[in-house]
Each structure stands twice: as structure tokens, then as C-alpha cells.
N, C-alpha and C positions, 0 to 999 in steps of 0.2 A: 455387573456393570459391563457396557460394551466395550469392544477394543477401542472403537473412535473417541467414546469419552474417556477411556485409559490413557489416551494419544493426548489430546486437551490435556487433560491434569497433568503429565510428566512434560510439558511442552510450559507449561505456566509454573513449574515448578523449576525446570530448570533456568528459566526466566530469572524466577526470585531468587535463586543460586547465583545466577549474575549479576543480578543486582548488591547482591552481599558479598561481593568478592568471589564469592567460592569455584567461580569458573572463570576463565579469560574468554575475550569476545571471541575468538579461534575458536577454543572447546566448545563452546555455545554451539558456534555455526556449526562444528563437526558432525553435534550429536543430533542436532534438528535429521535429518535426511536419517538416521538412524532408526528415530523415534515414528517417522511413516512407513518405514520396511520392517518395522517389526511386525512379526504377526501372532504373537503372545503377551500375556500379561510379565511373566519371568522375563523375555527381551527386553522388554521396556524398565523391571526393575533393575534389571542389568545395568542399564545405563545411567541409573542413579547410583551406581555403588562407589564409595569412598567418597560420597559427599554427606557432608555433616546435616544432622535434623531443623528442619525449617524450624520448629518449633509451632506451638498450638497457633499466635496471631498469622503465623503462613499459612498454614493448615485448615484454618477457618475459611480464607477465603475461597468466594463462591465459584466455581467453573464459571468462565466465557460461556454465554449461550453459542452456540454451533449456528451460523445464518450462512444467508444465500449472496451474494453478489448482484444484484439489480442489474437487466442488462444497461446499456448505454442507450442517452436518449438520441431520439434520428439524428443526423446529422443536419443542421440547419446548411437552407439553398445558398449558397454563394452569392453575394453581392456587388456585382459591378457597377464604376462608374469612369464615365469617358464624359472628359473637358476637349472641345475645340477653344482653342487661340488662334486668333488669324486676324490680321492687318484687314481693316476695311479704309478705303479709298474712294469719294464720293468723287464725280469731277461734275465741275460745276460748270454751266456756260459760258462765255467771254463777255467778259464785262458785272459779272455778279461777283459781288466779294461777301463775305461770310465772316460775322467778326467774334 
């Protein structure tokens, strides 16, 4: 098995270890940065040690597929729009009224 899918499965593992108590959200975040500068299978079981057996329904479940991040779509053009307001003022000739 590769190291990156070694990295996956103690990363979902210690997941389900949070989720079942068995670590505080601290430990959690401590060992994530642990678990990608490892560069053995032994390092990484290291950092499962004195946590308790998921048990076979953890254990079943399947690895995350490993994907790619899409990049971002263009950025759409910018939209501007400009209002005039302004007084109009007709003048009228002398003696024409406008009703």
C-alpha cells in the first residue's frame, strides 16, 4: 500500500476516533500536520498508539477516493451601471400656459 493511501486511512481513522470521543478536537488538529510529515508506515502507526480498536464496522469502511480540486471558473466581467438625475426645465413662451 502507498504512503499517501497509509496518510488517507490514519487521517479517516483518526476522524472516527473523534468522533467517538477518543480524542479532543486539539489532539485531532495536533496530529493531522503529523500524519503528512510522516514518512513511514511505523510514523503513522505511532500516532495511533493508546487509542482504542475502531472495531470491524470502522474498519470496513471504504478510503476517500484521493481527487483533484477543479480549478476556478473565469471570473465573470464586471457590471456597471450609471443613473443620471437631473431637473429638466422647459421655458415656455409668454403668454402660453401649459396645464
Amino acid at each position: 500500500m502507498s504512503l499517501e493511501l497509509e496518510r488517507e486511512r490514519t487521517v479517516q481513522a483518526l476522524c472516527s476516533h473523534s468522533a467517538q470521543d477518543h480524542l479532543t478536537t486539539q489532539e485531532l488538529e495536533r496530529r493531522f500536520p503529523e500524519v503528512y510529515r510522516a514518512s513511514s508506515g511505523k510514523e503513522l502507526l505511532a500516532l495511533m498508539r493508546g487509542l482504542p480498536s475502531l472495531g470491524p464496522a470502522s474498519a470496513a469502511v471504504a478510503p476517500l477516493p484521493l481527487f483533484s480540486v477543479a480549478p476556478a471558473a473565469p471570473p465573470q466581467p464586471e457590471k456597471r451601471y450609471l443613473a443620471f438625475m437631473a431637473e429638466v426645465r422647459i421655458i415656455l413662451p409668454p403668454g402660453l400656459h401649459v396645464d
